[in-house]
MARGU-134611 format. One record per residue (C-alpha): residue in one letter; residue number from 1; y, x, z. Coordinates in nm, 4 decimals. Each point is the difference from the previous one (the first is absolute). Layout:
BEGIN
 residu num       py       px       pz
      A NUM        Y        X        Z
...
//
This chain:
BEGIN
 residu num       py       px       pz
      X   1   0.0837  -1.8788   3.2606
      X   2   0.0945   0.3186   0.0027
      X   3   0.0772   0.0452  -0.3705
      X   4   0.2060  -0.3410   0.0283
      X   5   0.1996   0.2015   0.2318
      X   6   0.0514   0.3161  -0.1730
      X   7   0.0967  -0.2135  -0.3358
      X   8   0.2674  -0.1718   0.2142
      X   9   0.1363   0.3264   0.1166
      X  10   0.0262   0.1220  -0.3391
      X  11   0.1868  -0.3082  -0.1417
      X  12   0.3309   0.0979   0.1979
      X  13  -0.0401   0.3384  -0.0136
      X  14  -0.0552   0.0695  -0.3495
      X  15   0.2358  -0.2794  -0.1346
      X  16   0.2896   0.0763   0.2886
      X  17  -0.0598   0.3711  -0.1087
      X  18  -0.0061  -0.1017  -0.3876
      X  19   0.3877  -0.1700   0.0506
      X  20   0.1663   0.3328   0.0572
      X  21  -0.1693   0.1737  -0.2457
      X  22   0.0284  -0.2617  -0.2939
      X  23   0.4175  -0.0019   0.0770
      X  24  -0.0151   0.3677  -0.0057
      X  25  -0.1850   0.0124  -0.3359
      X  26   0.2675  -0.2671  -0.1612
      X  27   0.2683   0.2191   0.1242
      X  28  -0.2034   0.3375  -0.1902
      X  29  -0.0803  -0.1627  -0.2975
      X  30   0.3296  -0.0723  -0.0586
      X  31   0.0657   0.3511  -0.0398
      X  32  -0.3232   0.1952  -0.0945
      X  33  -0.3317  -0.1416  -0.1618
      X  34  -0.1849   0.3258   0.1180
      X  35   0.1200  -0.0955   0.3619
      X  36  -0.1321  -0.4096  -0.0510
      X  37  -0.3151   0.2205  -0.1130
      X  38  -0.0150   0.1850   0.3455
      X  39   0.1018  -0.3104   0.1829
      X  40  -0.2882  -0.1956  -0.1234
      X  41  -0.2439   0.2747   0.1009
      X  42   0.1643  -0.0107   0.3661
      X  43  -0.0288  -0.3613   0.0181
      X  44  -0.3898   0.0373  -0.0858
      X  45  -0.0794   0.2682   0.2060
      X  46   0.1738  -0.1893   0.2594
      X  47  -0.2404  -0.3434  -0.0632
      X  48  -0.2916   0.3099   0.0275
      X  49   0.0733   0.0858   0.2776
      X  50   0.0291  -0.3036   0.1482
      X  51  -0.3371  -0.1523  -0.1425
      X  52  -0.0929   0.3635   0.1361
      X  53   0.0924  -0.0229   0.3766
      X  54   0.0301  -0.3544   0.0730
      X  55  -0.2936  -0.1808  -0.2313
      X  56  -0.2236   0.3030   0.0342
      X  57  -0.0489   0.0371  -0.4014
      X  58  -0.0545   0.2882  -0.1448
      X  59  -0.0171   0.0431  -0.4381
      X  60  -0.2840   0.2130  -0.1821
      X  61   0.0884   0.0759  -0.3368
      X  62  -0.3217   0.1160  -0.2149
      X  63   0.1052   0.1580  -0.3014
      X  64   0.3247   0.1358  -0.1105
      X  65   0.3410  -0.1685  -0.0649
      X  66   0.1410   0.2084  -0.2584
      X  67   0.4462  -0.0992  -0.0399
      X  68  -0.0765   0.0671  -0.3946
      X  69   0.0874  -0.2838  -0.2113
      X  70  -0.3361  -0.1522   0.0299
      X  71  -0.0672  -0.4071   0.0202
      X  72  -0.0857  -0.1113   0.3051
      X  73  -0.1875  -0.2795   0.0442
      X  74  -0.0407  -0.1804   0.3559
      X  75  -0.2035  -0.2290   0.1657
      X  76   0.1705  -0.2026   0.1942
      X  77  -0.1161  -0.1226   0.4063
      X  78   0.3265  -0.0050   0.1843
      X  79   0.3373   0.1244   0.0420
      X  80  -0.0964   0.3277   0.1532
      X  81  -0.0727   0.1463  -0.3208
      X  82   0.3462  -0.0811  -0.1598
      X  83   0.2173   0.1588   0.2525
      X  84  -0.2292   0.2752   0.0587
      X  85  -0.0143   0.1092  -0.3956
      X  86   0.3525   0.0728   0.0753
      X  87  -0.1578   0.3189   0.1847
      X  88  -0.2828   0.0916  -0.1604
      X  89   0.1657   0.0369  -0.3124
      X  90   0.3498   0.2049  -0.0440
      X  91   0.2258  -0.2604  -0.1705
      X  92  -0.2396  -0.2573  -0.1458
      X  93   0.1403  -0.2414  -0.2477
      X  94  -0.1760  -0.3675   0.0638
      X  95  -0.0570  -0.2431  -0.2399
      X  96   0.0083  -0.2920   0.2073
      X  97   0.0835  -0.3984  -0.0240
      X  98   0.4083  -0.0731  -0.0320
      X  99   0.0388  -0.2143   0.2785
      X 100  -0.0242   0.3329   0.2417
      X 101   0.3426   0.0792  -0.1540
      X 102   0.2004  -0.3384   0.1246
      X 103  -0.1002   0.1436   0.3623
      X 104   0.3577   0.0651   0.1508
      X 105   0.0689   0.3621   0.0591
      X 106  -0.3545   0.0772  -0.0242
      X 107   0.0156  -0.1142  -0.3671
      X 108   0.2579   0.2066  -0.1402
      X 109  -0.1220   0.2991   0.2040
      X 110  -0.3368  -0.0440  -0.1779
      X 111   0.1488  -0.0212  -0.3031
      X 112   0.2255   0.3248   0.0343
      X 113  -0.3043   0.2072   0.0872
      X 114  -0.1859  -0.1182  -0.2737
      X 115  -0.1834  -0.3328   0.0267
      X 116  -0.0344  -0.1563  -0.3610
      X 117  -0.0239  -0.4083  -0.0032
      X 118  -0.2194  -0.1561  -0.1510
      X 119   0.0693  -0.3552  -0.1622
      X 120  -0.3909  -0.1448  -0.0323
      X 121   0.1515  -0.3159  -0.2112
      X 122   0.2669   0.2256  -0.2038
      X 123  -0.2606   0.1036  -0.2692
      X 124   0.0309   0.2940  -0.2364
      X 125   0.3713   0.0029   0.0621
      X 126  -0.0519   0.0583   0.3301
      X 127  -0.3095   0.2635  -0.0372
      X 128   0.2018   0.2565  -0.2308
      X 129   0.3045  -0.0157   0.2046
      X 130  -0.2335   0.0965   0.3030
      X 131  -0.1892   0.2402  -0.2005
      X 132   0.3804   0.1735  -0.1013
      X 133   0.0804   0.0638   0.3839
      X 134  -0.3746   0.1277   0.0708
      X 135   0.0120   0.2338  -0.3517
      X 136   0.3685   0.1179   0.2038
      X 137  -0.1974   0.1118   0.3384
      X 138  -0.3001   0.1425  -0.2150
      X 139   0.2425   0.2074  -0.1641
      X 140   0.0885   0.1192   0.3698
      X 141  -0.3040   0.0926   0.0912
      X 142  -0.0839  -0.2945   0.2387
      X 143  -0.2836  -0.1697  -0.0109
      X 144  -0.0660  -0.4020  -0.0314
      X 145  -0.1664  -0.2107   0.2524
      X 146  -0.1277  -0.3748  -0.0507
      X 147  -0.1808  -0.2615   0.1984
      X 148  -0.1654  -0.1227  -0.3444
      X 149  -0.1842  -0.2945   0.2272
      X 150   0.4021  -0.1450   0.0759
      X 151  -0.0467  -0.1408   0.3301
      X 152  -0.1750   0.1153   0.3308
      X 153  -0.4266  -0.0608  -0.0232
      X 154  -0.2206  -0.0394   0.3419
      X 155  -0.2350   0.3253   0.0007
      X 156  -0.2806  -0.1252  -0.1567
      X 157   0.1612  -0.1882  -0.2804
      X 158   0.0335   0.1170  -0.3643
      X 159   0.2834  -0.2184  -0.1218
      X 160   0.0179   0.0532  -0.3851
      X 161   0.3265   0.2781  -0.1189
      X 162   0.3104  -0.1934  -0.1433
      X 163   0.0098   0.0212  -0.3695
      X 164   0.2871   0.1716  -0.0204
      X 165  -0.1803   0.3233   0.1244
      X 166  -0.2234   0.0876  -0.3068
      X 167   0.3402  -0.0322  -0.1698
      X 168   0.1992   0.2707   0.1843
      X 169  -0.2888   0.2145  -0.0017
      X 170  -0.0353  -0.0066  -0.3928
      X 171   0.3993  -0.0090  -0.0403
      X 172   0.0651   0.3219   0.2957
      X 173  -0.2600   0.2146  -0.1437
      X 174  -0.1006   0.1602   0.2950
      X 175  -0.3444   0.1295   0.1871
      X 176  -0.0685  -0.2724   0.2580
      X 177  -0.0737   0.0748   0.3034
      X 178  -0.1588  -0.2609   0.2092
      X 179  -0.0394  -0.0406   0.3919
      X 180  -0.2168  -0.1911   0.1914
      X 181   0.0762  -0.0945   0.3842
      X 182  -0.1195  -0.1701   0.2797
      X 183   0.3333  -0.1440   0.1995
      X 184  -0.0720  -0.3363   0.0083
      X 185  -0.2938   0.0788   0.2828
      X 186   0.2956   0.1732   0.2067
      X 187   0.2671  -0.2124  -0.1101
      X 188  -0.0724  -0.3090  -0.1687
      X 189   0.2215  -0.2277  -0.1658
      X 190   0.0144  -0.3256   0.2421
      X 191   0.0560   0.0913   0.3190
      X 192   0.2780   0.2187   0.1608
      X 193  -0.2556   0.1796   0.1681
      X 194  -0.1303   0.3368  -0.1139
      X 195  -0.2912   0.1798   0.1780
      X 196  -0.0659   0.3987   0.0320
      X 197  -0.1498   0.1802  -0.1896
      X 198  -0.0208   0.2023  -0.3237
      X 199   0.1560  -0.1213  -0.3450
      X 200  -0.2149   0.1908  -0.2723
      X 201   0.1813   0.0753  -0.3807
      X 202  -0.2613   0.1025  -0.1899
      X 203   0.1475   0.1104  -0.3484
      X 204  -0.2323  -0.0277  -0.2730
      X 205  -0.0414   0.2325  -0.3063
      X 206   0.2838  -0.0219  -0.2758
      X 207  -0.0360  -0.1943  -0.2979
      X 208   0.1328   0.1104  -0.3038
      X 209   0.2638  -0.2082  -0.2049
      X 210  -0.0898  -0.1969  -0.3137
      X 211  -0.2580  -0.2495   0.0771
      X 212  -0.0516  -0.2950  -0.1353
      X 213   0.1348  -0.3054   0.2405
      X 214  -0.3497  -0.1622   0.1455
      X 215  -0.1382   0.3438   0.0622
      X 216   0.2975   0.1340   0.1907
      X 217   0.0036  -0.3235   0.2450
      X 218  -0.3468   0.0209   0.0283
      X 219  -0.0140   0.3818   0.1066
      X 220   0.3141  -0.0511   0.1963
      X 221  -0.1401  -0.3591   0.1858
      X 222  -0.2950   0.2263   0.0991
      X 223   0.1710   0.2793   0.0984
      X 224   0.2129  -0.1741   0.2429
      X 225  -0.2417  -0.1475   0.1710
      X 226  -0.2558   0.2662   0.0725
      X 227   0.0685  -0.0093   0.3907
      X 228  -0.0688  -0.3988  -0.0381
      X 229  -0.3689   0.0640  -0.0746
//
């Protein structure tokens, strides 16, 4: 009951507080990318802090996230970990499905700080035109960030990558990095409410570029999923 509570406490808050913030960041990114940068790191620390105070959760991170332009692969439990990579990293660019970018406001925000669309029906078209814009931000020193599974999994599951993945991995040629976590026990996917407790990111070792496509997915798969055991 009480985490039922707490959840709808943090609905208004963090969306009500979100509003401002999201009108302020159209009105800087129309000016200054750096400042849509800074923006985006406010409005995460923000959704912190509220998970923080009103939902009582608290993040562990085992391992280090390094802003070097690494690969970073994700699993994927809930929407915690996509607005909170916004803090944890400095500037990430995320590969993520297009459809986030037809969000109004939010979308073209996204887009300005760095979010790169993916098209999963566009085929190789689509893949070198998203590998272009990720070569751009490498070049920049930013790192990369995907959710290789494409959707949100319940913590336990082990939902097989999208084939696209082994694809950007070969065509990036970049040390992967990936990272295992646990949010889907706090926060999981069907149900608006989220319990305390700690979110664990445990980031695995690197992986070094050039391997063949089954035996990247299959390190990567297990890799992901090491807090699922």
């Amino acid at each position: 009951m009480l985490a039922k509570v707490r959840s709808l406490l943090f609905i208004p808050l963090f969306y009500g507080g979100s509003t401002p913030i999201i009108i302020l960041s159209f009105i800087v990114a129309l000016f200054s990318v750096p400042g849509t940068h800074y923006m985006a790191q406010l409005w995460s620390r923000y959704h912190y802090l509220c998970a923080r105070i009103i939902l009582g959760i608290r993040v562990e991170i085992k391992g280090e996230i390094r802003n070097e332009p690494l690969l970073y692969v994700f699993k994927h439990e809930s929407m915690f970990e996509t607005i909170d990579l916004l803090r944890i990293f400095d500037k990430p660019v995320v590969i993520a499905k297009k459809e986030l970018l037809v969000i109004p406001l939010w979308g073209w925000i996204a887009k300005k700080h760095g979010l790169l669309g993916i098209d999963r029906n566009g085929g190789g078209a689509a893949m070198r035109q998203i590998i272009k814009q990720a070569k751009k931000a490498v070049a920049e020193g930013r790192p990369i960030v995907i959710f290789a599974e494409g959707s949100r999994a319940h913590h336990g599951e082990r939902p097989e990558l999208q084939t696209g993945f082994a694809g950007i991995y070969k065509l990036m040629g970049l040390p992967l990095v990936p990272v295992a976590l646990d949010s889907g026990i706090i926060s999981p996917r069907d149900t608006f409410v989220q319990k305390s407790g700690v979110i664990t990111y445990a980031v695995q070792d690197e992986i070094e570029p050039g391997l063949d496509r089954d035996d990247i997915r299959d390190r990567v798969h297990a890799a992901i999923n090491v807090l699922n055991d």
